[in-house]
N, C-alpha and C positions, 0 to 999 in steps of 0.2 A: 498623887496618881492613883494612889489605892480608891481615895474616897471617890475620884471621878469616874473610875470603872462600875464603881458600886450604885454612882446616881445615873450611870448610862443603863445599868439595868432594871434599877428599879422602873426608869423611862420607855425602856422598850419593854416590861412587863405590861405598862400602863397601856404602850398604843397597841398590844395585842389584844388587852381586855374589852378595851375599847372597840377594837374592829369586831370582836364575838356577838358584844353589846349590841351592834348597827345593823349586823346581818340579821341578829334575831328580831329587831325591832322596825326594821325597813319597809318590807311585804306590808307588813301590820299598818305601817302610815299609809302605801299605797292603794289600800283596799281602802280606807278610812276615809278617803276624800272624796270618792262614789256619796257618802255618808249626806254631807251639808250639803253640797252642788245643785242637787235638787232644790232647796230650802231658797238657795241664794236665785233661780230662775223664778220662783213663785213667789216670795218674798221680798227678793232685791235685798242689797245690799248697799246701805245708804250711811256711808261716815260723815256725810254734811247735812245730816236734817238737825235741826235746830230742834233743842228740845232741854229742858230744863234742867232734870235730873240725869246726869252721866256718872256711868261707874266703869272706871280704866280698872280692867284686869290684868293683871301685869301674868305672864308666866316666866318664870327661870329656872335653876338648879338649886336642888340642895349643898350640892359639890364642887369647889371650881375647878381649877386647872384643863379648862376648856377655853381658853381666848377671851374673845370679846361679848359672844355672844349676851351673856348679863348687863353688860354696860347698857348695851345696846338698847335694848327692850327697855331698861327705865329711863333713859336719853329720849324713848320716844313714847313712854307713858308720860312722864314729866311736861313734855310738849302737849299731849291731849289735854293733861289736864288746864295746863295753863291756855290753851287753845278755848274750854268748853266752859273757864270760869271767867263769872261776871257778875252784878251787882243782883240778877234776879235768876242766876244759875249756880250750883251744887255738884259737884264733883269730888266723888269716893273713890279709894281706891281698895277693891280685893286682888292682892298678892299670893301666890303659887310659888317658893322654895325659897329658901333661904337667902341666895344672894340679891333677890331683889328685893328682900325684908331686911338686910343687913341695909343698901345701901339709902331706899326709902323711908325708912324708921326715921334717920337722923336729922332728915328738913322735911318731912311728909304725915308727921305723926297724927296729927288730930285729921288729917282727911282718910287716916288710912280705917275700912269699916272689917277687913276679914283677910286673917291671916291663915296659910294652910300650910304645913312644910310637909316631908315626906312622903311626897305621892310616890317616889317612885320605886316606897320600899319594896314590891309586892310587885310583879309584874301588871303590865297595866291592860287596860278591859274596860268595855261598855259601859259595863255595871258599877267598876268602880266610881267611872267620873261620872254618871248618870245621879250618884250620893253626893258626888261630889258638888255637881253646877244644882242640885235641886236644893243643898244646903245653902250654895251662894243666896239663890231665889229666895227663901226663907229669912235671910238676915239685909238686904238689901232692899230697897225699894229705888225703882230705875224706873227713866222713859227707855234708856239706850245702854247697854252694853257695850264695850269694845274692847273686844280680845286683844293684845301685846303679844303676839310669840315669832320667832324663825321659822319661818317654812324651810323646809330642807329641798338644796335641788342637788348636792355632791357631798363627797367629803370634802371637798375644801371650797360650797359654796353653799349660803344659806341666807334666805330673804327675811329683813326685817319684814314683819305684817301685819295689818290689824285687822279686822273683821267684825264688823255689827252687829248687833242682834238687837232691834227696837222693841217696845211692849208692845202688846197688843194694842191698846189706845191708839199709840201713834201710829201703827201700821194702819189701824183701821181710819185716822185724821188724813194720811197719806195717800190710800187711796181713794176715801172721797175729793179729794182735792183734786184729783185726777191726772200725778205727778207720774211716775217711774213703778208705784204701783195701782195706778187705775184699772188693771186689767183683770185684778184680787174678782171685782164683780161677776164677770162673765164666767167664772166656777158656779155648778150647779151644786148645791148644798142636799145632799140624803141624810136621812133620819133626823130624830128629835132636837137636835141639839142647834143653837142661835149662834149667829155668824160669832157674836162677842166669845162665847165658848169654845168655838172651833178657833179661831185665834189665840184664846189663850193656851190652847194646848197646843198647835201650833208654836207659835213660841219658844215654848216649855220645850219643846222637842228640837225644835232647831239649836238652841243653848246647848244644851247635851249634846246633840251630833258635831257643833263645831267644837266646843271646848273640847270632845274625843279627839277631834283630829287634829286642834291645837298642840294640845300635852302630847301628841306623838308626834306630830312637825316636829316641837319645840326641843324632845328625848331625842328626834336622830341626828338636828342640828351640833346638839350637845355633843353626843359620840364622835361626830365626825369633827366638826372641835376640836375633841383634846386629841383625836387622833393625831389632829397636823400638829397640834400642839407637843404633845410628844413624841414624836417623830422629827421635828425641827431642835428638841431639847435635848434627844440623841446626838443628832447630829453636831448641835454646838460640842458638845462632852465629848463626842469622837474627836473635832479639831481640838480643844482645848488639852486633851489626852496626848495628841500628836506634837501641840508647841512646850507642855510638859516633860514629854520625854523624851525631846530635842535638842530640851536647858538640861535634863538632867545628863545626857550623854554628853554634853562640851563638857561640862562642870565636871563628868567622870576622869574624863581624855583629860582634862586639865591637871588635875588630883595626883594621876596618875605619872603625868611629865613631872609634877613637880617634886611627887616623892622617888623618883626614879634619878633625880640631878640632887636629889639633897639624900 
């Protein structure tokens, strides 16, 4: 009974820290989504263009005892990749926290190109993941990106998601073809620089804005998580508490008759 008092608090320590964690991190995802939105009306957002090189960025925790949310995300990295490989296609994986490096490592080894743990030692900012996605870019060579994270819509509801980000090559193959984005043309281009340049930094910038809003989906998903998670782990420990010290009171009252007739 003692230890079960002890694991009921250390549980409800947890989902207290956790609801501090979500408030102070919420705002932050909400303002962050203004961020890509833009990106995705002038860019488009295309998880079915066909293109050679695909790299599944998986995002999860460094910590668990937050649900399912981890599973999840590599249950549907695992599917892109199997989805986007083929005899004249490539498919890498860069990885974001530990539990999705823990469970990918063990059958994913030789596709996986970039491992990153600990983002969230340090509260998290612009500037951080801006080092962050500009280092993926530097070790990767991609047609297409696709983000793996929870978008957060409650504390006890959070959307598997994936989200694209193509290179500039294919975006600019895409809109000449005259597909979803033919309309890239009819933008009027100012100063020196050639549409291949303003695309690529394009790009460049849309990667950073969504991975921003990714990694904060993906942190309030998590909070809200282990909230219910410990919060439901109390409650088991409250009932288990109650059928504990229901056996221990018959078992007293029993004890009790029998050294009282003997």
């Amino acid at each position: 009974m003692k230890s079960v008092k002890n694991i009921q608090k250390i549980t409800k320590a947890m989902k207290m820290v956790a609801a501090s964690k979500l408030r102070a991190i919420q705002t932050k995802t909400e303002n962050s989504r203004g961020l890509w939105q833009p990106f995705t009306a002038l860019l488009g957002d295309l998880p079915s263009a066909d293109v050679k090189k695909n790299v599944v960025v998986t995002i999860s925790s460094d910590k668990g005892l937050c649900g399912g949310i981890n599973s999840t995300s590599v249950k549907i990295s695992k599917g892109l990749h199997k989805l986007n490989s083929g005899p004249e296609k490539e498919t890498k994986y860069v990885i974001l926290g530990e539990k999705a490096k823990a469970q990918l490592v063990r059958d994913s080894k030789k596709d996986i190109e970039l491992i990153i743990t600990e983002l969230q030692k340090n509260p998290l900012n612009y500037t951080q993941v801006s080092v962050l996605a500009d280092e993926i870019l530097k070790n990767v060579e991609y047609d297409a990106l696709r983000i793996v994270f929870n978008k957060f819509q409650s504390v006890v509801s959070f959307v598997p998601t994936v989200s694209t980000v193509l290179s500039p090559e294919i975006v600019e193959r895409e809109a000449e073809s005259g597909g979803k984005l033919g309309d890239l043309d009819s933008y009027e281009v100012e100063g020196g620089e050639t549409k291949g340049e303003i695309l690529q930094n394009l790009a460049e910038f849309q990667f950073s804005c969504t991975m921003f809003n990714a990694v904060l989906e993906n942190a309030c998903s998590e909070q809200g998580a282990r909230m219910s998670a410990m919060d439901s782990s109390s409650r088991n420990a409250g009932d288990m508490l109650d059928r504990l010290t229901l056996t221990y009171n018959r078992s007293r009252s029993i004890f009790i008759i029998y050294a009282c007739f003997h």
